[in-house]
C-alpha positions as CSV (number, residue, x, y, z in Angstrom):
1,X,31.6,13.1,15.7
2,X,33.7,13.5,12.6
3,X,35.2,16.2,11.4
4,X,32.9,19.3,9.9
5,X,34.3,20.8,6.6
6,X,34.4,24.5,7.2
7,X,31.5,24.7,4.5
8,X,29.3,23.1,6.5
9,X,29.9,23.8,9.5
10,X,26.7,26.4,10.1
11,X,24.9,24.0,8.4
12,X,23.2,22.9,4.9
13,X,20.2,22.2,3.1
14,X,20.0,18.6,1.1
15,X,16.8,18.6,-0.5
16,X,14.2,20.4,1.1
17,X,15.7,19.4,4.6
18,X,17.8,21.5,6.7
19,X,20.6,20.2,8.8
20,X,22.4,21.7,11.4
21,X,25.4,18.7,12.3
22,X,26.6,20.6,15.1
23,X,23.2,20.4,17.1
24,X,22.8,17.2,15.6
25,X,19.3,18.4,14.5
26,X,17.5,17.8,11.1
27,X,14.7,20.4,10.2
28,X,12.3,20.3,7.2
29,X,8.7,21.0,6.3
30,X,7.1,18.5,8.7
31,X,9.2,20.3,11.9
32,X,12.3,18.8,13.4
33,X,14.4,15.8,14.6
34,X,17.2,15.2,16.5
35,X,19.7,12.8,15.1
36,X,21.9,10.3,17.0
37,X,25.7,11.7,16.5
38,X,26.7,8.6,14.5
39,X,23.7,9.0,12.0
40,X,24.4,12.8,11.4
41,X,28.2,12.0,10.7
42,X,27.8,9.5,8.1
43,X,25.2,12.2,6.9
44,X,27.9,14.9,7.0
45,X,30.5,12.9,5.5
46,X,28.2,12.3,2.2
47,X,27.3,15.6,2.2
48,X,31.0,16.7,2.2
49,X,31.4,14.5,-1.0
50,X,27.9,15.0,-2.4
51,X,27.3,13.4,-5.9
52,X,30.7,11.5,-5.7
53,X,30.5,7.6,-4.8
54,X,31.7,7.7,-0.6
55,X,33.7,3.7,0.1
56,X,32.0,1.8,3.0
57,X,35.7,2.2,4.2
58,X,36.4,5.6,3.9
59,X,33.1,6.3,6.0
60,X,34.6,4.1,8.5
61,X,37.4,5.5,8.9
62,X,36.0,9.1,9.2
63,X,33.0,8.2,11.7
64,X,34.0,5.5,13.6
65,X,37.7,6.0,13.8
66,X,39.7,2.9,15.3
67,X,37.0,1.2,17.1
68,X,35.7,-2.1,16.1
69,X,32.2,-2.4,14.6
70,X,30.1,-4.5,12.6
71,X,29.5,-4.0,9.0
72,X,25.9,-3.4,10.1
73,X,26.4,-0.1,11.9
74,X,27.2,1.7,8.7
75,X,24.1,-0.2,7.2
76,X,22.2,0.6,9.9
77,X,22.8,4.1,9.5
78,X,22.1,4.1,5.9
79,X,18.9,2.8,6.8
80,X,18.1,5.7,9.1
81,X,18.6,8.4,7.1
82,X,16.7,6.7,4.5
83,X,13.8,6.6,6.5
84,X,14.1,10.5,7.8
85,X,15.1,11.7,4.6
86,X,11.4,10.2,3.1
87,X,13.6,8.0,0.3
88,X,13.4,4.9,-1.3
89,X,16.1,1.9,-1.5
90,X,14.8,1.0,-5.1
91,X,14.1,4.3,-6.6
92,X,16.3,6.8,-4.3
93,X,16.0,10.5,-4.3
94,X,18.6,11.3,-1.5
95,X,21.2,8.3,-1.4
96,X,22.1,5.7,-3.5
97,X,24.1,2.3,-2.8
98,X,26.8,1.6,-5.6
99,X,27.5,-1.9,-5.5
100,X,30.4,-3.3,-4.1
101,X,31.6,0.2,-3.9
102,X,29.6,2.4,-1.2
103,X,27.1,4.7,-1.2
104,X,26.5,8.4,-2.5
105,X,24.6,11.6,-2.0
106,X,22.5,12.5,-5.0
107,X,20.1,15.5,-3.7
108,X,22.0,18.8,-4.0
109,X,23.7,20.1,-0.9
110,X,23.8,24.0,-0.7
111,X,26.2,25.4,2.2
112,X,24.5,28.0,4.8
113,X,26.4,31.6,4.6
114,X,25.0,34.1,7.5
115,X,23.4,33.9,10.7
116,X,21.1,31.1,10.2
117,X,21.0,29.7,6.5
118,X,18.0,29.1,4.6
119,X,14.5,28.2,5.8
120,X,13.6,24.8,5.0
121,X,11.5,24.6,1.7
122,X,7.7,25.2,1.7
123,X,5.2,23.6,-0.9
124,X,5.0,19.6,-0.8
125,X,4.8,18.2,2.4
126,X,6.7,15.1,3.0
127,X,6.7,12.6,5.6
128,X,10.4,12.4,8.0
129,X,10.3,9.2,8.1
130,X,11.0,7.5,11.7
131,X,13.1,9.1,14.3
132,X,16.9,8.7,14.9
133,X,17.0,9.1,18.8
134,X,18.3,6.5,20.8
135,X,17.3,7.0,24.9
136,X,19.1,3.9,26.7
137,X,18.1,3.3,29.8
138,X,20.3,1.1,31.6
139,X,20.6,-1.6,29.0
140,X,17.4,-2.3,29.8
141,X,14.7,-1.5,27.3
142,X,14.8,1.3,24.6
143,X,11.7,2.8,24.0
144,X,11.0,6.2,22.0
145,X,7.8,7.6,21.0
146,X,6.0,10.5,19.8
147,X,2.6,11.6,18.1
148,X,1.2,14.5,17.2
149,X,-1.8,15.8,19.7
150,X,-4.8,15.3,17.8
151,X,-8.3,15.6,19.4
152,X,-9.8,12.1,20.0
153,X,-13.0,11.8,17.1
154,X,-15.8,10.3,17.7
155,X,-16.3,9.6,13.7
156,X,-14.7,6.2,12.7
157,X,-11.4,6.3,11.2
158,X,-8.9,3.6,8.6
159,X,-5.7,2.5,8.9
160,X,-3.9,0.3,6.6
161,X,-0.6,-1.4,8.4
162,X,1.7,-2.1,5.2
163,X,5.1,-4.8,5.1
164,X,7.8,-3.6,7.4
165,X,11.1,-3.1,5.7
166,X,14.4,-5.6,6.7
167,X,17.7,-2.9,5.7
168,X,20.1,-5.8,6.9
169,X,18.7,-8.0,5.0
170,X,18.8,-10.6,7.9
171,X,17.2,-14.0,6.3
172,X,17.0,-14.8,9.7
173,X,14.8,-12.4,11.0
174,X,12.9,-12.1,7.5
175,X,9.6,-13.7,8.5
176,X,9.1,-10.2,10.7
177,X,8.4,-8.1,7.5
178,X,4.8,-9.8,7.4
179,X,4.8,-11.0,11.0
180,X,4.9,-7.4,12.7
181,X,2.7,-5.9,10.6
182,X,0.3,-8.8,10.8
183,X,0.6,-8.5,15.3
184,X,-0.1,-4.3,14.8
185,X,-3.2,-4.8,12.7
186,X,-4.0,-7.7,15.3
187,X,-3.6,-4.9,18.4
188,X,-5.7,-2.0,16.5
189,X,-8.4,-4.7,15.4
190,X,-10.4,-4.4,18.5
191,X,-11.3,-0.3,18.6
192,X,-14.6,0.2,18.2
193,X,-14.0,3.5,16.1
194,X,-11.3,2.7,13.8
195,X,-11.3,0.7,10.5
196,X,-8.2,-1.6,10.2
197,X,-8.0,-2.2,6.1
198,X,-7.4,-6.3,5.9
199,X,-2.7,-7.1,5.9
200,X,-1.3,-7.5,2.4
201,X,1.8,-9.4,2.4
202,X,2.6,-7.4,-1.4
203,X,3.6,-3.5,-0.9
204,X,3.3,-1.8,-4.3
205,X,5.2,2.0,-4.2
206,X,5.9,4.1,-1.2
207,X,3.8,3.4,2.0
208,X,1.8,6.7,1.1
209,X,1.1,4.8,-2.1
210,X,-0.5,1.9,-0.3
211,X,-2.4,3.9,1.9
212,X,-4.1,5.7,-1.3
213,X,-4.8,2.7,-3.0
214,X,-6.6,1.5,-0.3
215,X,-8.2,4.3,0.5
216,X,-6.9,4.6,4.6
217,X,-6.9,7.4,6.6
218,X,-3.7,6.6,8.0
219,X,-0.9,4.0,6.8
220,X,1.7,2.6,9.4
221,X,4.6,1.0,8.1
222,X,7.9,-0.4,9.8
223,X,11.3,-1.3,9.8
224,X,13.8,-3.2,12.0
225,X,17.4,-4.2,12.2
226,X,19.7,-5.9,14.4
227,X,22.4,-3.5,16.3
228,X,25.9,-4.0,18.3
229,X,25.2,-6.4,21.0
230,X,22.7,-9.0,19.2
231,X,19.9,-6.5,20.0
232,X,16.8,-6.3,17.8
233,X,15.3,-2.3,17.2
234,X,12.0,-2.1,15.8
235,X,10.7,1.2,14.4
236,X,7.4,2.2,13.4
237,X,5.7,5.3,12.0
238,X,1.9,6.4,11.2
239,X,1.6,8.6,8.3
240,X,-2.2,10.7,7.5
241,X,-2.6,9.6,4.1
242,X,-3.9,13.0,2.8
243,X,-2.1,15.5,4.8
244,X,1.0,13.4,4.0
245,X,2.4,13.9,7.5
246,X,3.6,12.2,10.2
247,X,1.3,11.6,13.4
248,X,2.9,9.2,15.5
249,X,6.4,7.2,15.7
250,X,7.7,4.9,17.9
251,X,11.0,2.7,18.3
252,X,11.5,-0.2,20.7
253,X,14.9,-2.4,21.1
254,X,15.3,-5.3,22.9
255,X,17.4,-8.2,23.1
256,X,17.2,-10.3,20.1
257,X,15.9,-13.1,21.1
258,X,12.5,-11.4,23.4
259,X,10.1,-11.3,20.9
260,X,7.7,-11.2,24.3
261,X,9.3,-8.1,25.2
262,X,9.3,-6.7,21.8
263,X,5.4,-7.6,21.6
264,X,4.8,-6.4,24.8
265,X,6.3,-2.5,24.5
266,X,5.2,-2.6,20.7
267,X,1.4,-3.4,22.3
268,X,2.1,-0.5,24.9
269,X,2.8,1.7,22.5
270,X,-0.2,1.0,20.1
271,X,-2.4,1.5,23.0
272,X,-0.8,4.8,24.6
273,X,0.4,6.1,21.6
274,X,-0.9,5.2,18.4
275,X,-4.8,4.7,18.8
276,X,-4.7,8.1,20.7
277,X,-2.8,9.4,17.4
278,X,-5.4,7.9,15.3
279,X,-7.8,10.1,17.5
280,X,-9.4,6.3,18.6
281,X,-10.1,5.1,22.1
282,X,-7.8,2.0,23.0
283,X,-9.8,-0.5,24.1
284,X,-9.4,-3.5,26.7
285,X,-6.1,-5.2,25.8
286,X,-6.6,-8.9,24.9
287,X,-5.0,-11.8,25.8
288,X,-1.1,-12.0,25.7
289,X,1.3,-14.6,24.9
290,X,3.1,-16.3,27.7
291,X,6.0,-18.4,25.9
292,X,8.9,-17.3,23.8
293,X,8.9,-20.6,21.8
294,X,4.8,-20.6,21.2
295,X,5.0,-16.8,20.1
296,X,8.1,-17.3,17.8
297,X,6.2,-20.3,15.7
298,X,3.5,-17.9,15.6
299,X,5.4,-15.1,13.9
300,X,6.5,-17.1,11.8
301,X,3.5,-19.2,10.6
302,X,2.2,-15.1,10.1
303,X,4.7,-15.0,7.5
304,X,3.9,-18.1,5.5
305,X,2.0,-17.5,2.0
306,X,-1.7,-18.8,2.1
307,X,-1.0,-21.7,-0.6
308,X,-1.7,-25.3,0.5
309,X,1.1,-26.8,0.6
310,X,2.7,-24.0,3.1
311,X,-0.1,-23.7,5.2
312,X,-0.3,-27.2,6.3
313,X,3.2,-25.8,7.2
314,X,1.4,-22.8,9.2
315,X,-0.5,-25.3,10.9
316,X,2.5,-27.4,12.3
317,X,3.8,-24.7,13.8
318,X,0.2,-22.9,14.9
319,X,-0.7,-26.4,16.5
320,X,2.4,-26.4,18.8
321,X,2.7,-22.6,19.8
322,X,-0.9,-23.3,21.7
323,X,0.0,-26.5,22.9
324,X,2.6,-24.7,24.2
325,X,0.4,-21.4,25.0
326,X,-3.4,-22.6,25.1
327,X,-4.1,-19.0,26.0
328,X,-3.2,-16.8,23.7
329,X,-6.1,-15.5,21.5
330,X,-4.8,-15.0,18.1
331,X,-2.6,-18.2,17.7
332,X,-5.9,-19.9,18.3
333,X,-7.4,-17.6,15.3
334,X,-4.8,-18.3,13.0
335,X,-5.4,-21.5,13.6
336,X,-8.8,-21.8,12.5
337,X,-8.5,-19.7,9.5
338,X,-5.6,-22.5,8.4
339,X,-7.5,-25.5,9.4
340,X,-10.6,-23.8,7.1
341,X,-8.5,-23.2,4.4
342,X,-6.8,-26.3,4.5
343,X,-10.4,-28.0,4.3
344,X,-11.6,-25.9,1.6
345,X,-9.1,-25.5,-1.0
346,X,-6.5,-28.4,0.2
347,X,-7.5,-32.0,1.3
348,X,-8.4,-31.6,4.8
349,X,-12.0,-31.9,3.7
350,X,-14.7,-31.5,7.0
351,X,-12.4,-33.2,9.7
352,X,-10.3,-29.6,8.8
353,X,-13.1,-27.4,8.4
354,X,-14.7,-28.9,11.9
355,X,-10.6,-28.4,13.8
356,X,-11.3,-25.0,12.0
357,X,-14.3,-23.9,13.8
358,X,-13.5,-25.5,17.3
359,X,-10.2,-23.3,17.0
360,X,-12.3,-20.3,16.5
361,X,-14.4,-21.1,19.1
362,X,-11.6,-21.6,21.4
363,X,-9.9,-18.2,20.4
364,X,-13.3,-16.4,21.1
365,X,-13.6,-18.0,24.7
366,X,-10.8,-16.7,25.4
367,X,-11.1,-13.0,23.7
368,X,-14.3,-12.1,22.9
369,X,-13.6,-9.0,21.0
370,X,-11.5,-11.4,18.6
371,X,-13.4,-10.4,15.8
372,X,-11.7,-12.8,12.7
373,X,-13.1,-15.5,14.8
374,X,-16.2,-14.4,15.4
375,X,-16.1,-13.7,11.4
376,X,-14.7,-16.9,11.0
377,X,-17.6,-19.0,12.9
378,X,-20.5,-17.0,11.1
379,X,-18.5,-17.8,7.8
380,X,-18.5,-21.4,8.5
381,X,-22.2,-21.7,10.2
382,X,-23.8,-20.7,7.6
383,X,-21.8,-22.5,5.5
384,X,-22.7,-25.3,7.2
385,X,-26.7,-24.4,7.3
386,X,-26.8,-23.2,10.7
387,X,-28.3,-20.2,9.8
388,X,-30.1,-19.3,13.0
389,X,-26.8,-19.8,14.8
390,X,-25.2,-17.9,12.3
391,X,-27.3,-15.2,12.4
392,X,-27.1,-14.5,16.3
393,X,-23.8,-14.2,16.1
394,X,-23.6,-12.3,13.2
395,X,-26.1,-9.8,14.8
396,X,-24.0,-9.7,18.5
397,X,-21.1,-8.8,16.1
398,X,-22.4,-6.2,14.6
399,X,-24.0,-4.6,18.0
400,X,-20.6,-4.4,19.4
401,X,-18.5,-3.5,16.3
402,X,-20.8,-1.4,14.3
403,X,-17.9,0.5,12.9
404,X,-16.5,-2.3,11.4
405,X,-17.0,-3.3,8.3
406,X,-16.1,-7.1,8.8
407,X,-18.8,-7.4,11.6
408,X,-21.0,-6.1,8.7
409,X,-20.1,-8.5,6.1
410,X,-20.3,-11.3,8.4
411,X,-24.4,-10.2,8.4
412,X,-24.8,-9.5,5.0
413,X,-23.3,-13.5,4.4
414,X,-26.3,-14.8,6.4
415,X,-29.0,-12.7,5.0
416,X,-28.0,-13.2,1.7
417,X,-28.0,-16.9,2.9
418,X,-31.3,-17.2,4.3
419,X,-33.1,-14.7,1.6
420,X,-33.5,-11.1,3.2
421,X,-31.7,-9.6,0.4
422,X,-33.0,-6.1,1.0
423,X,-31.3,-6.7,4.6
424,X,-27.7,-8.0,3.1
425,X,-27.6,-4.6,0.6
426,X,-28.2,-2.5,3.5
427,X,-25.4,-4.2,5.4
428,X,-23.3,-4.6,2.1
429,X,-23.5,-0.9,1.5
430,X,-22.4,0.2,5.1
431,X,-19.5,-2.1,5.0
432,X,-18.4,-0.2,1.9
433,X,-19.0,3.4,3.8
434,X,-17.3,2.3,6.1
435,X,-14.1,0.7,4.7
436,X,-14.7,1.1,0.5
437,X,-10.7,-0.5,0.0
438,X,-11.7,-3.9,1.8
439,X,-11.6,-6.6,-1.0
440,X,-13.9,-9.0,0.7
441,X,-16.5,-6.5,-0.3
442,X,-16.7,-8.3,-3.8
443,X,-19.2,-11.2,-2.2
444,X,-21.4,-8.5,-1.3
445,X,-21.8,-8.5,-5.3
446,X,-23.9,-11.7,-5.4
447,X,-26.1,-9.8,-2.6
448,X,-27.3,-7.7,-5.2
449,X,-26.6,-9.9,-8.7
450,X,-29.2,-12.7,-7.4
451,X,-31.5,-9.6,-6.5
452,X,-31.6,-8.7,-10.4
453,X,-30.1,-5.4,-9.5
454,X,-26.9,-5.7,-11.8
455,X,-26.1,-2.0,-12.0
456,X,-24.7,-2.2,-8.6
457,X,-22.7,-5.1,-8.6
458,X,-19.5,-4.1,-10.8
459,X,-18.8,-1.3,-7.9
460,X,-18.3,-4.4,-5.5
461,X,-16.4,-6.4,-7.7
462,X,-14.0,-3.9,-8.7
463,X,-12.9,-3.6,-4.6
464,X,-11.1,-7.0,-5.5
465,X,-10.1,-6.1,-9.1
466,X,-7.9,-8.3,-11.1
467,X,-8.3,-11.3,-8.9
468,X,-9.6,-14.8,-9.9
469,X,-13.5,-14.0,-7.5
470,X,-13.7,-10.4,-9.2
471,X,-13.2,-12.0,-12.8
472,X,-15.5,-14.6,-12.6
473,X,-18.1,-12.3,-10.7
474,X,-17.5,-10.2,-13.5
475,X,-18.5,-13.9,-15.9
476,X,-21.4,-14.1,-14.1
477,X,-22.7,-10.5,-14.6
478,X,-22.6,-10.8,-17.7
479,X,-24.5,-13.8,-18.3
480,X,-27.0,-12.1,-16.5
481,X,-26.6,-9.4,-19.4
482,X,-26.8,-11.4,-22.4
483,X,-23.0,-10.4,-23.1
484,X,-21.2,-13.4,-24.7
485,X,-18.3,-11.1,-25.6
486,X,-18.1,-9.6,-22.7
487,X,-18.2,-12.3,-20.4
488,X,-15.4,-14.2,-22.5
489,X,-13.0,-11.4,-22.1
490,X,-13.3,-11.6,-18.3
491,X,-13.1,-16.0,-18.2
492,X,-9.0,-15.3,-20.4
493,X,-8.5,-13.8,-17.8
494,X,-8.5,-16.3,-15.5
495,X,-5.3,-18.7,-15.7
496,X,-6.3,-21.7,-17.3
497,X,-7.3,-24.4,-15.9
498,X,-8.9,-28.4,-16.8
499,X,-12.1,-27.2,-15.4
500,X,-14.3,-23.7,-15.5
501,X,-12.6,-22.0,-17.6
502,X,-12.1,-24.9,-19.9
503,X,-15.6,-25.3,-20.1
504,X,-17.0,-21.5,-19.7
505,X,-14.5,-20.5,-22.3
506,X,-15.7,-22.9,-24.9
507,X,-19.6,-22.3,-24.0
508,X,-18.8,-19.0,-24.9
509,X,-17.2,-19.7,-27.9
510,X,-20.8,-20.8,-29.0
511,X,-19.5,-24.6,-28.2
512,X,-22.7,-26.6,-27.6
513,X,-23.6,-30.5,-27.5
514,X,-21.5,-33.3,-27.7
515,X,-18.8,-30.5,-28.3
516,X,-19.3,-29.3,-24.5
517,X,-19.5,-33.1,-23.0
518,X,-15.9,-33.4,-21.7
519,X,-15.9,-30.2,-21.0
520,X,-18.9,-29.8,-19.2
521,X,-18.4,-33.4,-17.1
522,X,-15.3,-32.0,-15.9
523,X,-16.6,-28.7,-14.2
524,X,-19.4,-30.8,-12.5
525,X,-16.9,-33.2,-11.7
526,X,-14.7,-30.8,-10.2
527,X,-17.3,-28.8,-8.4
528,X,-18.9,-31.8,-7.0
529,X,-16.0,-33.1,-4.8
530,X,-15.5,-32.1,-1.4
531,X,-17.2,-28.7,-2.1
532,X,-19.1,-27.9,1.0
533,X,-20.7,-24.4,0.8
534,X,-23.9,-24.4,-0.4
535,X,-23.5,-20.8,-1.9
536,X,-21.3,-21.8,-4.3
537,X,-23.4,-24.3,-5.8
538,X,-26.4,-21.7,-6.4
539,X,-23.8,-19.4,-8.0
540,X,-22.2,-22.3,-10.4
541,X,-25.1,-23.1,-11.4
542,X,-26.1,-20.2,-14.0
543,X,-22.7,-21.5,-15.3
544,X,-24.7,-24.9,-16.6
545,X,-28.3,-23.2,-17.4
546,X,-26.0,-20.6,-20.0
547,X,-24.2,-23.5,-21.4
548,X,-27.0,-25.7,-21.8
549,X,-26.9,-28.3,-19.1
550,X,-30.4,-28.1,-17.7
551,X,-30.2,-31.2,-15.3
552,X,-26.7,-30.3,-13.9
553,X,-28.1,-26.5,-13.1
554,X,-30.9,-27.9,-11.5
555,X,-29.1,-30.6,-9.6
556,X,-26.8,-27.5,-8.4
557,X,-29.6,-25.0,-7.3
558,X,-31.0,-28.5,-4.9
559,X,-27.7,-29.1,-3.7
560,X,-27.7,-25.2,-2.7
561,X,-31.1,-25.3,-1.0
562,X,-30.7,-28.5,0.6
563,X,-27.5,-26.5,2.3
564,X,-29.9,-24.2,3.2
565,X,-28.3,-21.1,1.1
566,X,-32.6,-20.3,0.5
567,X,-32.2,-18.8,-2.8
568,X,-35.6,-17.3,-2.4
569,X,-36.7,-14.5,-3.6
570,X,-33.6,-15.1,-6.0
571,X,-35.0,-17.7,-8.1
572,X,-38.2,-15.3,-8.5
573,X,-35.8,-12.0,-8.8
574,X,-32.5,-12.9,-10.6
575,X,-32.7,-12.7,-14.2
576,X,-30.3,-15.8,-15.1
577,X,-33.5,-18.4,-14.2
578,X,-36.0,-16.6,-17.2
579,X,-36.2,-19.9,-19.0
580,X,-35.7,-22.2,-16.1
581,X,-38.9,-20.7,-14.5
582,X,-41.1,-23.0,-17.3
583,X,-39.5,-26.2,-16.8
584,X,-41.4,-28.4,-14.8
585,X,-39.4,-29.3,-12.0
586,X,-38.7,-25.6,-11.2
587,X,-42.0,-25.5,-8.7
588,X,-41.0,-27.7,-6.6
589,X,-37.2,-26.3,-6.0
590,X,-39.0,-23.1,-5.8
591,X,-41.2,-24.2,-3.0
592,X,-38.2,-25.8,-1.2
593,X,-36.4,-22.6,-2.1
594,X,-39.5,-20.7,0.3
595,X,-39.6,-22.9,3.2
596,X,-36.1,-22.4,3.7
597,X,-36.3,-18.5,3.2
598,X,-39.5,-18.5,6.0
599,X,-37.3,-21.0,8.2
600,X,-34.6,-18.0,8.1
601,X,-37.4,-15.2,8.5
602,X,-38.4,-17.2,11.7
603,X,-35.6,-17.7,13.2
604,X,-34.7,-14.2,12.6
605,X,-38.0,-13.3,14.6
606,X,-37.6,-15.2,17.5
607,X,-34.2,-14.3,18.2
608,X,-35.1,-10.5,18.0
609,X,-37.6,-12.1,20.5
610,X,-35.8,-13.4,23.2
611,X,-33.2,-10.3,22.4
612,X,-36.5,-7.9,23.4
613,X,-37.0,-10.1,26.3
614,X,-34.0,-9.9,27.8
615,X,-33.7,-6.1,27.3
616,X,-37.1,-5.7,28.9
């Protein structure tokens, strides 16, 4: 190690940690750590110099002497003690970079005089951050972990997995900030007892931050750097949100070019380490990936932004990692999700949407507890007015998750579907116990919106607030309300667009008649191409009635039922059809409207039926 100034040489406190160099041994409120030599010398030689800028070189120099490094040890290092020391890159507490100059120490540094120097600091607890020790077995794989030893709980608990953090800055290896997140939420998906929030590839404030806003338990975050000797280190933490302390860490490095064996210890170390942490049962692993080059396009096609033009992108490289490995699970998931979106919102159309559901199908042959394909296929079976189908698998979902909210989403879609609104609340409202930060709760707004019962809905709309589906939710409310003001506030904030809001924002205006024409013949226009799920016609539609296009609203609400979305009891229930209910022509949709709800209602009974059966 470098040289210890006589000041510190019985240690010192920086910040509300404790550091005793010659033991190479960091204490502070959460307990202690033992730091690799390097680490605590580049620590040391800040803290000799603390609040004066410390040259990349002069660091150098005093840790590493005459031996030949690369410029990413000392950044390496940096990084470490960033991540023990609980600070932040952007808005740092402990150590700031000065451009092009080097870095320096900006917490105070207070010398211990005596036997043993201060205690470390009481109040706030902070979290250390992830651990500095290296164990190096051989060259072979280097593998540290450790979690606290909680009691395993039979109560379900959440976990929110945010962006891991790149401290090279290694464009390269980029794509991993969304990719490893995006495998760990994969790996914990599958517990029976634990609630995996939905990845965000956008990480607003510290992890603890994220894990607040989204309400989680637990938040596990990340980050990962190339060292000496083109190898790849990967560390993780867990953090319990409230307590704000650390429960688990764990640190893997491999060569870097084995993603396989980076995947396979990281999976290792979820299962033995992390789910035990999280006081969960780990269950059966699922299927693993067999080929470096299949696995790598996977990573990366995790990383890619869901916009069209990048996931027909994601779907290149999807469709030749299982070509390349037809067994592995989630690439077949990923798949599908891409091939639906790609149908829905790009122009893939229904060859897309029907690649999308035999991907699904494929990924759930081979993993059965793969449940965003079994969400997936329930999504797109109803969609496609397979609602008995639908519904069984919605219902084995929900038997074998029933701590997870998804599974109950997934139900409430078909019930709200086929007309057992009662039924989709009940399921709507446990998906919110169980996991109120999930923004897919917002749909479960329209399970109680066409059910007249508006006093609920805003609660499930805010879950997703600020995006485009909560805003026009929020539209729709208040038509329901009477509230032209209100409901025009909500559509400005919608980008503009030559379409809805084009026309919503000019019916609300109090534009009517030949005023609306263009306007109105655009949105039907618009919402008449390629648009394949039947729900979304029955929830444009009060759009038309507000605004004055009887014919279009009612051409809507038969495109809907003929799609089998029932839309009975809603068309008796929601208060949007009051004037609609005298026309003519609304009997006979509200007669189609009930055979489809008692089509559902049957099916519903005879697969409860056959279920009974088999049991008995």
């Amino acid at each position: 190690m470098a040289h210890i100034p006589d000041h510190l040489q019985q240690g010192f406190t920086v910040g509300d940690r404790f550091v005793e160099p010659a033991r190479n041994r960091i204490r502070g409120p959460e307990g202690e750590v033992h730091v690799e030599p390097k680490v605590m010398a580049v620590l040391v030689c800040l803290a000799a110099q603390a609040g004066e800028v410390v040259s990349r070189g002069a660091l150098y120099d005093a840790v590493w002497g005459k031996a030949i490094v690369s410029d990413q040890a000392l950044t390496n290092c940096i990084s470490e003690l960033r991540q023990l020391l609980g600070d932040d890159r952007a808005a740092p507490r402990y150590i700031e970079t000065v451009p092009k100059r080097g870095y320096r120490l900006l917490a105070p540094v207070r010398p211990a005089h005596g036997p043993r120097g201060p205690a470390p600091p009481g109040g706030r607890r902070r979290p250390l951050g992830v651990v500095l020790g290296v164990l190096a077995v051989g060259g072979a794989l280097v593998l540290f972990a450790w979690w606290s030893l909680t009691g395993t709980r039979e109560h379900a608990t959440s976990v929110v997995v945010v962006p891991f953090e790149n401290p090279g800055d290694d464009a390269g290896l980029d794509y991993l900030r969304f990719a490893l997140p995006d495998e760990i939420t994969s790996l914990l998906t599958a517990s029976r007892n634990l609630v995996v929030r939905p990845f965000e590839h956008e990480r607003h404030g510290t992890p603890l931050e994220a894990g607040r806003a989204r309400n989680a338990a637990h938040v596990v975050t990340g980050h990962y750097y190339l060292e000496e000797g083109d190898r790849l280190t990967v560390a993780v933490e867990a953090q319990d949100v409230a307590g704000e302390r650390l429960v688990w860490r764990a640190r893997v490095t491999v060569p870097a070019g084995d993603l396989l064996g980076m995947r396979a210890a990281l999976a290792e170390r979820v299962q033995r380490g992390l789910l035990p942490a999280l006081g969960v049962a780990a269950p059966e692993p699922g299927t693993r990936p067999a080929a470096a080059d299949a696995y790598r396009d996977y990573l990366r096609s995790l990383a890619l932004p869901k916009h069209p033009e990048q996931t027909v992108r994601a779907i290149e490289l999807l469709e030749r990692a299982v070509a390349l490995d037809p067994q592995f699970a989630p690439a077949w998931s990923a798949l599908g999700l891409r091939w639906y979106e790609h149908g829905n919102y790009g122009e893939g159309r229904e060859a897309a949407r029907t690649r999308a559901l035999a991907a699904y199908r494929k990924a759930l042959e081979l993993d059965p507890a793969a449940i965003p394909a079994a969400v997936g296929i329930v999504v797109m079976t109803s969609e496609a007015g397979e609602l008995e189908e639908a519904y069984r698998e919605a219902k084995r979902l929900v038997e074998r998750f029933d701590a997870n909210a998804e599974a109950h989403l997934a139900l409430a879609l078909v019930h709200r579907f086929g007309g057992l609104l009662d039924a989709s609340q009940r399921h709507c409202e446990r998906a919110y116990a169980l996991d109120p930060g999930n923004p897919r709760l917002r749909s479960c707004g329209y399970s109680f919106l066409y059910d007249g019962k508006l006093d609920r809905v805003q609660a499930f709309l805010d879950t997703d607030e600020g995006s485009y589906f909560s805003h026009w939710g929020t539209v729709l409310l208040n038509l329901r309300r009477g509230d032209d003001a209100a409901a025009l506030v909500a559509a400005r904030r919608v980008a503009p667009d030559r379409h809805t809001r084009w026309f919503m924002e000019a019916c609300l205006e109090g534009a009517r008649g030949e005023a609306l024409e263009a306007r109105a013949a655009a949105f039907v226009g618009y919402w008449s191409v390629n648009r394949t799920d039947p729900e979304l016609a029955y929830a444009l539609a009060p759009m038309l009635e507000y605004c004055g296009r009887r014919d279009a609203a009612l051409e809507f609400l038969a495109r809907a039922v003929a799609g089998n979305f029932c839309a009975f009891p809603a068309l008796d229930r929601d208060p949007i059809w009051g004037r609609l209910r005298r026309d003519a022509r609304f009997p006979g949709l509200r007669e189609d409207a009930l055979a489809c709800h008692h089509r559902y209602r049957q099916a519903v009974q005879a697969v409860g039926a056959v279920r009974r059966a088999a049991a008995g």
